[in-house]
Every structure is written in structure tokens, then in C-alpha cells.
TORKOLSE-718339 format. One record per residue (C-alpha): x, y, z; residue in one letter; chain. Coordinates in Angstrom, 2 decimals, decimal comma. Example, Ala and Ser with C-alpha at 12.3 -4.5 7.8 and 13.67 -1.06 7.14 Angstrom:
REM TORKOLSE-718339
{r {12,30 -4,50 7,80} 'A' 'A'}
{r {13,67 -1,06 7,14} 'S' 'A'}
REM end
This chain:
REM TORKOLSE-718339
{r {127,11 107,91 53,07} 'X' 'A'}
{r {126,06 104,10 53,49} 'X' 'A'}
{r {122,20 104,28 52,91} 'X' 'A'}
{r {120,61 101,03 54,15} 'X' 'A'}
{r {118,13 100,10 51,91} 'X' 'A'}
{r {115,02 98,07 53,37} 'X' 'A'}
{r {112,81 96,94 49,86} 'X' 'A'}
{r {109,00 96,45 50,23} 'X' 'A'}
{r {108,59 92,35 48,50} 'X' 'A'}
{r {107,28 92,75 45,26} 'X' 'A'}
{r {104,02 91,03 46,05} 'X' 'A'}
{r {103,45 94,38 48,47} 'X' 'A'}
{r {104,21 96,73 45,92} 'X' 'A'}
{r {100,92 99,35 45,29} 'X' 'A'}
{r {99,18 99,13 41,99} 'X' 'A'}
{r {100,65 102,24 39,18} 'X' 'A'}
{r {97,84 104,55 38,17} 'X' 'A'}
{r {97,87 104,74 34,47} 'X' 'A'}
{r {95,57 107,14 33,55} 'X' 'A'}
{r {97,62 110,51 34,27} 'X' 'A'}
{r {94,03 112,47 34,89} 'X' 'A'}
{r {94,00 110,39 38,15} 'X' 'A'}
{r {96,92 111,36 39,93} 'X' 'A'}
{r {95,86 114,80 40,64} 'X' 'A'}
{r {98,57 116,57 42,58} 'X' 'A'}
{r {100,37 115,05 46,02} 'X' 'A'}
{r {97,34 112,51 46,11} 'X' 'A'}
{r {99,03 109,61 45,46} 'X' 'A'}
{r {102,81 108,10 46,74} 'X' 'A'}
{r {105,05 105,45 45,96} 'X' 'A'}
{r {106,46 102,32 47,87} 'X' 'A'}
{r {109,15 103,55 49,77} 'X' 'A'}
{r {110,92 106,82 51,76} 'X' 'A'}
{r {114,00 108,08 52,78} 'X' 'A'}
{r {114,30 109,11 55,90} 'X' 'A'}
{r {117,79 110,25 58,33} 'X' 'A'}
{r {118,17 111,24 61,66} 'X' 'A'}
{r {120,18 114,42 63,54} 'X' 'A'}
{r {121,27 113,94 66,87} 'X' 'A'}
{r {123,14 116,16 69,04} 'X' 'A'}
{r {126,34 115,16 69,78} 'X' 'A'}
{r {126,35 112,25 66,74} 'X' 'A'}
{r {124,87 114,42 63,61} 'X' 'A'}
{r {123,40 112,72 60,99} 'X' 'A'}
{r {123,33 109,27 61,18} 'X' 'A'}
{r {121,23 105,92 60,30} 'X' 'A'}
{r {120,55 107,20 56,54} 'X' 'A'}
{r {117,80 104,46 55,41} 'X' 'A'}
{r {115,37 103,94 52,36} 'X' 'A'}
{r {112,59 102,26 53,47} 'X' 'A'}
{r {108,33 101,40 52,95} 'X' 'A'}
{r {106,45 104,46 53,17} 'X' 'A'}
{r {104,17 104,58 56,39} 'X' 'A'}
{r {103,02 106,59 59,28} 'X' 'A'}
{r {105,77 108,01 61,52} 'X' 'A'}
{r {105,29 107,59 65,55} 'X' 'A'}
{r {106,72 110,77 67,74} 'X' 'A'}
{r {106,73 111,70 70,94} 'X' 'A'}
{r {103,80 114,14 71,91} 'X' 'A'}
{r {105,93 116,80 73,25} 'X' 'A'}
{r {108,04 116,52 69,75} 'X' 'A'}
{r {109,12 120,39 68,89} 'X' 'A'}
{r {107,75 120,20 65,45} 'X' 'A'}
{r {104,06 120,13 66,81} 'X' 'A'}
{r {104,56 123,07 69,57} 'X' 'A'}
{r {106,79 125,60 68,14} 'X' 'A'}
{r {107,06 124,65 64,52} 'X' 'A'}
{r {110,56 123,56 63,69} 'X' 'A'}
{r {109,62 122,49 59,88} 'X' 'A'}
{r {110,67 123,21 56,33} 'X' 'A'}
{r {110,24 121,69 53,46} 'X' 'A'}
{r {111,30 121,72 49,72} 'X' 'A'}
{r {109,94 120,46 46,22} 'X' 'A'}
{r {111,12 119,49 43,23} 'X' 'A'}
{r {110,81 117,25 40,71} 'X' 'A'}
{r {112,12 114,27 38,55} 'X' 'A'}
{r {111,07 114,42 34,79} 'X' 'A'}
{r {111,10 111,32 32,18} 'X' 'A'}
{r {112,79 112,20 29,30} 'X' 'A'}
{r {111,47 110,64 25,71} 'X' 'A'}
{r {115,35 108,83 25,55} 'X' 'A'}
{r {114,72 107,03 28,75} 'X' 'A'}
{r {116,96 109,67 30,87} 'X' 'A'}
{r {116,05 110,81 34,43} 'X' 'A'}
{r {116,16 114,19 34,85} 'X' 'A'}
{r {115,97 116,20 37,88} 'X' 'A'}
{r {115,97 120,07 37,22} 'X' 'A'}
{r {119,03 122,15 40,02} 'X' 'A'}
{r {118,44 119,83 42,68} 'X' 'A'}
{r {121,51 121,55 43,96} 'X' 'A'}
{r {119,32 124,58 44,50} 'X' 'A'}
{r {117,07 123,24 46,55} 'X' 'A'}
{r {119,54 121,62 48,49} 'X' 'A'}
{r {120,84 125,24 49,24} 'X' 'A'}
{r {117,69 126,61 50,26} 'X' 'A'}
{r {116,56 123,74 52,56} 'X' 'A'}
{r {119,98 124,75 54,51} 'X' 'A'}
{r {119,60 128,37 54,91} 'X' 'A'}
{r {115,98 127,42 55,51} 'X' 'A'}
{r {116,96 125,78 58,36} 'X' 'A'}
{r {119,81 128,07 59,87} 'X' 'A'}
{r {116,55 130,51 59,73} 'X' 'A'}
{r {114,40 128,30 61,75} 'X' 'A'}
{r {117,08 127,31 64,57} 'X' 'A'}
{r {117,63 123,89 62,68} 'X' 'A'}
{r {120,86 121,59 62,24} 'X' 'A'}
{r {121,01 121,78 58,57} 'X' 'A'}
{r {121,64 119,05 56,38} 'X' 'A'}
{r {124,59 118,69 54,10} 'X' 'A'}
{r {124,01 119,73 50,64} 'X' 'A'}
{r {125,79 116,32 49,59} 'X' 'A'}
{r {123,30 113,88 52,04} 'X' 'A'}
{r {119,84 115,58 50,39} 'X' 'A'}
{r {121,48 115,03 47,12} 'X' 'A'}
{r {122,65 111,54 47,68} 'X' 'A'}
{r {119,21 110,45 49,19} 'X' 'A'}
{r {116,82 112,01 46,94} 'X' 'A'}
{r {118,64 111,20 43,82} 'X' 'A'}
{r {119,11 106,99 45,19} 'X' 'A'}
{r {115,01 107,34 45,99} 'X' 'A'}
{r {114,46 108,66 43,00} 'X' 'A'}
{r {116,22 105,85 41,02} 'X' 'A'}
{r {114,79 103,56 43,42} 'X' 'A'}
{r {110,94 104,42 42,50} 'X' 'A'}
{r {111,91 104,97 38,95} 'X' 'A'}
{r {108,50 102,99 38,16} 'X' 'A'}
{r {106,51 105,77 39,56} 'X' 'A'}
{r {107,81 108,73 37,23} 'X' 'A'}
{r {105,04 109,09 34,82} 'X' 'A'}
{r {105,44 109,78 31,43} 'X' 'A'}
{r {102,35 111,30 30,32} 'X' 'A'}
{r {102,40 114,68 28,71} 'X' 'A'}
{r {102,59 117,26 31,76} 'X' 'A'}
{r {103,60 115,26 34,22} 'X' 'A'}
{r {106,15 113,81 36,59} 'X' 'A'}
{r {107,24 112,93 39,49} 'X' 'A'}
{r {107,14 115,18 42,72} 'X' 'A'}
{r {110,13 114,67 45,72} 'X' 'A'}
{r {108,95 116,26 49,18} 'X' 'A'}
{r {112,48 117,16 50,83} 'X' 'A'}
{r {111,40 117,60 54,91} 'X' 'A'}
{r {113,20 118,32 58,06} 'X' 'A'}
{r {110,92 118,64 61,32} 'X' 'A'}
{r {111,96 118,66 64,88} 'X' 'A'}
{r {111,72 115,89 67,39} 'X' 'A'}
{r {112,30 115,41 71,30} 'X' 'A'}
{r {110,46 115,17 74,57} 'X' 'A'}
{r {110,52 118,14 76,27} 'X' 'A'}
{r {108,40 121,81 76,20} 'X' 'A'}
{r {109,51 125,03 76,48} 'X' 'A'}
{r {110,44 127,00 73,43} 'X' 'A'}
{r {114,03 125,71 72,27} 'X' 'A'}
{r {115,30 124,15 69,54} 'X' 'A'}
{r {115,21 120,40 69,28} 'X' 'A'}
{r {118,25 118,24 69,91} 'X' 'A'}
{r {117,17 115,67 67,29} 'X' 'A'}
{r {115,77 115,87 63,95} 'X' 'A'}
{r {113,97 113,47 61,23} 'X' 'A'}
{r {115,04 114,06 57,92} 'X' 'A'}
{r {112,77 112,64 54,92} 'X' 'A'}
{r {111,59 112,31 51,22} 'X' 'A'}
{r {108,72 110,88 49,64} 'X' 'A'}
{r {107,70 111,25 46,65} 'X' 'A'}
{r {104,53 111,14 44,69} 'X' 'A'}
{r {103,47 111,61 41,10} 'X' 'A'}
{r {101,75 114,41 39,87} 'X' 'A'}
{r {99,95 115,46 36,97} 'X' 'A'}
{r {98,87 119,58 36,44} 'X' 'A'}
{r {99,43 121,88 39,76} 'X' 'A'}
{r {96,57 123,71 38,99} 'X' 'A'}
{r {93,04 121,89 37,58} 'X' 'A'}
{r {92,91 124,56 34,70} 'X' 'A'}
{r {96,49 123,07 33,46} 'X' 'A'}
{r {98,20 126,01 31,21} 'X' 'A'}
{r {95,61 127,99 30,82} 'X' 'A'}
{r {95,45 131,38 32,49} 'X' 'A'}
{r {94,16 131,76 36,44} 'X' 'A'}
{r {92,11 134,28 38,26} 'X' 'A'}
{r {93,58 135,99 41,49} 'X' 'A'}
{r {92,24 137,68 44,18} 'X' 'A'}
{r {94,51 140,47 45,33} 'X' 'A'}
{r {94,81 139,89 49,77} 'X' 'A'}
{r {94,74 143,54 50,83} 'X' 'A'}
{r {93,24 142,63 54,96} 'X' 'A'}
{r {95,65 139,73 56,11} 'X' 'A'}
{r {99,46 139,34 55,41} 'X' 'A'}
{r {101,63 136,19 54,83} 'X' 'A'}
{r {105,29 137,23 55,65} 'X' 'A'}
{r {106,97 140,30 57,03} 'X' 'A'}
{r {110,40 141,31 56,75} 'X' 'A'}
{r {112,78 140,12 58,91} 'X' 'A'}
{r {110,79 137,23 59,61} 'X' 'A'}
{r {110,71 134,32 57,71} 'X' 'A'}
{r {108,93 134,43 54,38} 'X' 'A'}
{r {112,10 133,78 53,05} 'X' 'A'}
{r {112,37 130,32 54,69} 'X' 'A'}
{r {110,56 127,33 53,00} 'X' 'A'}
{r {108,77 126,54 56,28} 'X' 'A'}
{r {105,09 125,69 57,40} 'X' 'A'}
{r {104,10 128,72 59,35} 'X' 'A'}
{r {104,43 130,59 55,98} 'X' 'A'}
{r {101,68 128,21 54,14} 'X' 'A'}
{r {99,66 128,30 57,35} 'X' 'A'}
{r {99,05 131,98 57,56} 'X' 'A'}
{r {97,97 132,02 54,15} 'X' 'A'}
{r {95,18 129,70 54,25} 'X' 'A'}
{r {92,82 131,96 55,40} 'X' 'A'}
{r {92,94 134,29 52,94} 'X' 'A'}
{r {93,10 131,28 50,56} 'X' 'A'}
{r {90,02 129,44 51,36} 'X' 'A'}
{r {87,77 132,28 50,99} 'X' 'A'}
{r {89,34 133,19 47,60} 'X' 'A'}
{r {88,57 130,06 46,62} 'X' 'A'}
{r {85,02 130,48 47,94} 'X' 'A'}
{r {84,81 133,31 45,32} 'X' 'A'}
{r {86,12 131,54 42,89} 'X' 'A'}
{r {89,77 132,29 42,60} 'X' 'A'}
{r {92,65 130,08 42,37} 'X' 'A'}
{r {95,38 132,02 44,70} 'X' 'A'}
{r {95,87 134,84 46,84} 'X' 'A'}
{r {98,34 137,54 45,34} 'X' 'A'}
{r {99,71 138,94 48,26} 'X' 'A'}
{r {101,00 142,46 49,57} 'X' 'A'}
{r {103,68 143,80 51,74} 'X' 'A'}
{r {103,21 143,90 55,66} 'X' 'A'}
{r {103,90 147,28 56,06} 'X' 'A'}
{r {101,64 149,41 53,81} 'X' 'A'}
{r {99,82 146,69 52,05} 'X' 'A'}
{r {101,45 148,68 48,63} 'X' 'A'}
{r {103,70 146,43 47,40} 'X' 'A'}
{r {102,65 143,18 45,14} 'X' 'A'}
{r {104,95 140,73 46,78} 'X' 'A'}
{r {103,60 137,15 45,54} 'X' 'A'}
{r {101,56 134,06 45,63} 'X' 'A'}
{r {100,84 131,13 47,83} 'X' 'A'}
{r {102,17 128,95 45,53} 'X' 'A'}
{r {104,48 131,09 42,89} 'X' 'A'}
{r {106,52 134,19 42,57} 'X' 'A'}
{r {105,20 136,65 40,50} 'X' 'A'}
{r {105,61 138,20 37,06} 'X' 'A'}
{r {104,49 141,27 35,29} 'X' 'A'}
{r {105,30 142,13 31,27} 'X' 'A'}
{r {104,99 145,45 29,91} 'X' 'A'}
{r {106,26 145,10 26,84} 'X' 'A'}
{r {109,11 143,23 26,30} 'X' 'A'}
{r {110,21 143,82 30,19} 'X' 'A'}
{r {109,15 141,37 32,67} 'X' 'A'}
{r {109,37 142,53 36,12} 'X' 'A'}
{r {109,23 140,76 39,30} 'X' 'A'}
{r {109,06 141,96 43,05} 'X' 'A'}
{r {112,66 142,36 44,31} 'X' 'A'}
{r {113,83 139,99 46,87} 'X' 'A'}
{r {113,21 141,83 50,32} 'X' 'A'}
{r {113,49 138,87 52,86} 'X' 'A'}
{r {109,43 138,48 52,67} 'X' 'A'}
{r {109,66 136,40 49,87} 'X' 'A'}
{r {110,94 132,91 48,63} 'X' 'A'}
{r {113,70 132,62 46,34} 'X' 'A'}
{r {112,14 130,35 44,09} 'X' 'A'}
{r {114,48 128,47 41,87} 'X' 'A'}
{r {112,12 128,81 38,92} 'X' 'A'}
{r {112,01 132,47 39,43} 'X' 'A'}
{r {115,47 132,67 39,36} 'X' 'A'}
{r {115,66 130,45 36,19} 'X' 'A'}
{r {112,85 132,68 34,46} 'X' 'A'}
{r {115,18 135,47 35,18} 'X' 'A'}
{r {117,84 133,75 33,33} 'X' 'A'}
{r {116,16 132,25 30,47} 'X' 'A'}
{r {113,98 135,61 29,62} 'X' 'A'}
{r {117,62 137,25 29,30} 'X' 'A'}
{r {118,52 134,77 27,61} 'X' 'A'}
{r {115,77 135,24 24,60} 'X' 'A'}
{r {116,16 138,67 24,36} 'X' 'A'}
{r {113,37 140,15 27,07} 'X' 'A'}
{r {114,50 142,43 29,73} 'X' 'A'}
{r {113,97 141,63 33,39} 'X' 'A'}
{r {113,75 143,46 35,88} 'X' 'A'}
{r {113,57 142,87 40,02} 'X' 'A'}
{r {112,48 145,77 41,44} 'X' 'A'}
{r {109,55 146,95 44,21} 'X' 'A'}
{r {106,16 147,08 41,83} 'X' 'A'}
{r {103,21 148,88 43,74} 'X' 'A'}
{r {99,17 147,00 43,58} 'X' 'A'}
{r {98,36 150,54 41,49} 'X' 'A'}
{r {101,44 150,34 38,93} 'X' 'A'}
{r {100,19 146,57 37,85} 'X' 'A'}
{r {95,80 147,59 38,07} 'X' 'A'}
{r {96,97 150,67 35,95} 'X' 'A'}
{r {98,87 148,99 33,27} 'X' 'A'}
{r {96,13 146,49 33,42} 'X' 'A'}
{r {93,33 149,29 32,81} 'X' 'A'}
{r {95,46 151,05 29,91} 'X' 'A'}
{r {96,97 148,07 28,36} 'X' 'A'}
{r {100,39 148,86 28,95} 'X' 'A'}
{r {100,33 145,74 30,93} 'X' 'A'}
{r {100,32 143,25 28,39} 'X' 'A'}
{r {100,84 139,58 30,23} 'X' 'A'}
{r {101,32 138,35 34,16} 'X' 'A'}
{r {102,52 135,33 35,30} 'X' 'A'}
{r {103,25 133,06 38,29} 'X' 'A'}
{r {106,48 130,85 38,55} 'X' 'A'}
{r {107,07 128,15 41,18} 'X' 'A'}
{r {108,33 124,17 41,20} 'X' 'A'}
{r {104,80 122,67 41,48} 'X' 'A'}
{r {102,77 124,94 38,49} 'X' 'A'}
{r {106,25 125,65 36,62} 'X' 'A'}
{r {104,49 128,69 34,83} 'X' 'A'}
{r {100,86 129,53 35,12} 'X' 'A'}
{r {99,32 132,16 33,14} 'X' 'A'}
{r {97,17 134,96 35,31} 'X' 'A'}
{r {94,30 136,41 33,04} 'X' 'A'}
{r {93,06 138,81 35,65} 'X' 'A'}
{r {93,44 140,21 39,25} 'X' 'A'}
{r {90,45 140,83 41,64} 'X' 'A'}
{r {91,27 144,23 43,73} 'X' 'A'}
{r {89,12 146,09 45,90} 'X' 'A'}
{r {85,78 144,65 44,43} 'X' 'A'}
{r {86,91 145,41 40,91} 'X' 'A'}
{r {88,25 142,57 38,31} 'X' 'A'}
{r {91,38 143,67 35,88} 'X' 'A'}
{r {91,57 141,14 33,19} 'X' 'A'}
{r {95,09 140,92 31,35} 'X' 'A'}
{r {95,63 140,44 27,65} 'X' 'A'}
{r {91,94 139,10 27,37} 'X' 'A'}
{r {92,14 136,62 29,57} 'X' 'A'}
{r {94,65 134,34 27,05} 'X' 'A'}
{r {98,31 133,94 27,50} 'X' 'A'}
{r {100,51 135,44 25,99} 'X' 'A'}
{r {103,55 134,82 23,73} 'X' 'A'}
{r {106,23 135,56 26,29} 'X' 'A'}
{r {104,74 133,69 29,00} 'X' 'A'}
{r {103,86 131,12 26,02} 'X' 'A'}
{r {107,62 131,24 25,02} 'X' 'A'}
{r {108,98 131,05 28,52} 'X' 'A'}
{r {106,65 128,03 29,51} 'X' 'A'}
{r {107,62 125,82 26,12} 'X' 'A'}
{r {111,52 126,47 26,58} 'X' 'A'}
{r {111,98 125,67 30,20} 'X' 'A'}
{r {109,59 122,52 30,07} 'X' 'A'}
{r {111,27 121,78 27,09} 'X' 'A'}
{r {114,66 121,99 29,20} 'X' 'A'}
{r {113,31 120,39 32,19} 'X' 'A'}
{r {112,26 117,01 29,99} 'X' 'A'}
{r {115,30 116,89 27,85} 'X' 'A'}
{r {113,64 118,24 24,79} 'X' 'A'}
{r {115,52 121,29 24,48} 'X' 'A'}
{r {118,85 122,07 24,39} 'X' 'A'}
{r {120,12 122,96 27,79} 'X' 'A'}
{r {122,52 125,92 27,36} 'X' 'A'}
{r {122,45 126,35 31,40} 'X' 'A'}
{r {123,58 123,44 32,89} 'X' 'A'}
{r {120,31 122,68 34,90} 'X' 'A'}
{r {119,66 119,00 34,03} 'X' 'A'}
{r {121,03 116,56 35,44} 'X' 'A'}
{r {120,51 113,01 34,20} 'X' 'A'}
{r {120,37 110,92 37,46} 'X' 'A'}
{r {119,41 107,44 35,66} 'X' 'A'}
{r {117,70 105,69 33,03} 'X' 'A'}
{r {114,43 103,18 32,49} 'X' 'A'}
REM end
């Protein structure tokens, strides 16, 4: 496609943060966005890159009355050779379209979200930080537009990417997290969409969220619809047990997101030797192994915290720690070899780099 690119004049350019401890996470964004429209009758058309500012939509736009959104995240990584790296891009490309057949959406071609994150990307290549731990995040988002109620799906949609570095996910960086295990409310059920990157999800899990956090937790784990039996997983990650040398991780039901990290966990824990396992894991199977010791190590897995240790589990007024409240040496392992991947340090026997540019 023939992006038309609209550059903001150097004088206009914002200020870099150098000190990494200052980005936080998704606080801060860079100069420019990419942005694409969907219209029925023309599809996508009028691909542009250009200064990051407010949109303006039309009141009765179907994104802010019956929730036509999703959303993906990912990440570009500097390596210590000057490389770019972004980490399956093509994955999340994937997802973002059956995402939006899910949600009634025209779904973008795997080959435009491609095309305009990676020429953003290389575009803002000032931005990607090079600090220990950190790098750049890209915000993939589709909402729908229009001028007209009634619950339908649009006729036009805004595609767009902006991007924004990021230092840790989570303030305690790699060190293990306390959650409290949501037994009252529910995020997803299935046959709905939990397994759709879309807003709705995130929304009916801040609730729960905000009064964990009250009590001092980090994240919600959370537990199936049905019978409330089932660990299923967190706001922010999938979810993994060890017991052992087997790491185990709630089956993919259609309540869940397919996390690409999860799915590269999978692969790489093979890969070293561990066995893993996706299969239905009860709330009493993971306090029990907690109170015995069988359960030696949990962990969560998602784009934004990569891996983040859990050192205990809140659950009907009771707290389980896990392996002492340290991490252990699988999740250790895990987290060193796939960062070491996803910044060129390591060898890449998977294919999941791919170099997109250089400083």
C-alpha cells in the first residue's frame, strides 16, 4: 500500500525521556501515528502516518454505544548491534483479525497491520529505548465509526497505531507478584468473547481489579463462569503452574486469550526439556499443591509483563505463598531465554525475530 507520510518539523518534535525510571508504562508517546480507514463499499483506504493528536468522531459513532473495539500489543526491542526487532508481529496480526470477525468488524489484512506498524516503527526509531528492560510498546486499534444508533455494525472503521515507550509492566519489575483469586464476579464466559482482544473484556474486570488493588494485590486471577472451579487467568497474563518439571496452563476454552507469549512459553519450555501441559486446572488442585509443596513455581505470561513471577495467591481469606515467595529457576530460565530472544541476545532457534531496521 502507498502510506502517505505527513512528518511533524523537527522544531515540533517532543523532548526523549532519558531516564528509563520515567517512562512508566503507556504514559508517554511519540511524534506521530498511523492511522487507515474502512469504508463500505471502498475497504481500506487513505493509509497515512501522521502527528499524534486527539481524534474528532461523530457522537453517535458505534464504538461509544455498542463497543465495536479491539486492540493488540506488542513490542519493538533494540538490539545491542543496532537491529530492530519486533517479536511474531505476524501473530498479532492474526489475532486482531479473528478478533474482529468476533466482534462484527471488517478485519484488516494481515499484510496492511504489518506494513504500517513496521514503517511507524522505523519511523519513531528515536523513541525505542535502550535501557535494560525496556522498549518500545505499538498499540494496534480498530474501533467503529458512523452516525447512526441502533445496534448494528458500523459501515466505517478507523484503524490506528501509536506507540509509546515503556519501561517494567509491573512496578515490582521481575520480582514475584501477589494475586487475589476473583471467586464473586467473572470476566469472560464461553461462547462469548474472552477470546477476542476487545474492550468489554478489560472493562468487566476492573471491578474486581480496583479493590484487589485496594488490598494490596497486583491482579485478579480469575475463574470460570460456570462453577467458579476452574483457574482460567489474569487481567493482564495467561497463567502458569509448575509442579515439578511440568508446567501447566488452563486449556484454551474460548474464555480465554490466546496470548502469543503463552503460546511461545509453550514452545520454548519444550524446547529445554520441561513438560507442558494445557489442560482444565481446578482453584483446589493449585491451593493444594501450594499447601503441600508439590507446587513448586507459578507464573503469568503476556506481551506487556513478558513473564512475571507470582509468589502467592489470596483465596477465600487465606494467603498461599509459592516457593517462598522467590522465583524460581524455571520461571528464572524461561524469563532469561525468551528476553534474551526477544533483544537479539540469544540465539533464535524459532524464527520469532524479525529485524525490521537499524539505528
Amino acid at each position: 500500500m502507498q502510506i502517505t507520510i505527513e512528518k511533524v518539523k523537527d522544531e515540533e518534535l517532543k523532548p526523549l525521556y532519558t531516564d528509563a525510571a520515567q517512562l512508566g508504562f503507556g504514559k508517554v508517546f511519540t511524534d506521530h501515528m498511523f492511522t487507515m480507514v474502512y469504508r463500505k463499499g471502498q475497504g481500506w483506504v487513505e493509509p497515512k502516518i501522521t502527528k499524534y493528536k486527539p481524534f474528532e468522531i461523530d457522537p453517535a459513532a458505534v464504538v461509544l454505544h455498542y463497543s465495536q473495539e479491539i486492540f493488540e500489543g506488542l513490542k519493538a526491542y533494540a538490539a545491542e548491534d543496532g537491529r530492530i526487532l519486533l517479536f511474531r508481529p505476524e501473530k498479532n496480526a492474526e489475532r486482531m483479525y479473528h478478533s474482529a470477525e468476533r466482534i462484527c468488524m471488517a478485519p484488516l489484512p494481515v499484510e496492511y497491520f504489518l506494513e504500517g506498524v513496521k514503517t511507524l516503527v522505523n519511523m519513531e526509531k528515536r523513541w525505542i529505548p535502550k535501557a535494560p528492560g525496556t522498549s518500545l510498546y505499538i498499540r494496534p486499534t480498530l474501533v467503529g465509526l458512523g452516525s447512526a444508533l441502533g445496534v448494528h455494525p458500523a459501515d466505517e472503521y478507523l484503524f490506528y497505531v501509536i506507540l509509546s515507550p515503556v519501561s517494567a509492566y509491573f512496578k515490582e519489575g521481575f520480582k514475584p507478584i501477589s494475586l487475589y483469586v476473583e471467586d464473586v464476579y467473572i470476566r469472560a464466559a464461553v461462547g462469548g468473547v474472552g477470546n477476542a482482544k476487545t474492550g468489554g473484556n478489560y472493562a468487566a474486570s476492573l471491578l474486581a481489579g480496583a479493590k484487589a488493588q485496594e488490598k494490596g494485590f497486583s491482579q485478579v486471577l480469575w475463574l470460570d463462569a460456570k462453577e467458579r472451579k476452574y483457574v482460567e487467568e489474569v487481567g493482564a497474563m495467561n497463567m502458569f503452574f509448575v509442579f515439578g518439571d511440568t508446567l501447566v496452563t488452563p486449556s484454551l476454552s474460548g474464555s480465554i486469550l490466546p496470548g502469543i507469549t503463552r503460546a511461545s512459553v509453550l514452545e520454548l519450555a519444550e524446547y529445554l526439556g520441561y513438560r507442558a501441559e494445557e489442560r482444565m486446572i481446578s482453584i483446589d488442585e493449585v491451593i493444594a499443591g501450594a499447601k503441600d509443596g508439590t507446587l513448586t513455581e507459578a507464573f503469568g505470561t503476556g506481551t506487556a509483563a513478558v513473564i512475571s513471577p507470582v509468589g502467592s495467591l489470596f483465596y477465600k481469606g487465606e494467603n498461599y505463598e509459592i516457593n517462598n515467595f522467590q522465583v524460581g529457576p524455571i520461571t528464572q530460565k524461561l524469563y532469561d531465554k525468551l528476553v534474551g530472544i526477544q533483544y537479539g541476545r540469544e540465539e533464535d532457534p524459532f524464527g520469532w525475530v524479525q529485524e525490521i531496521g537499524r539505528f
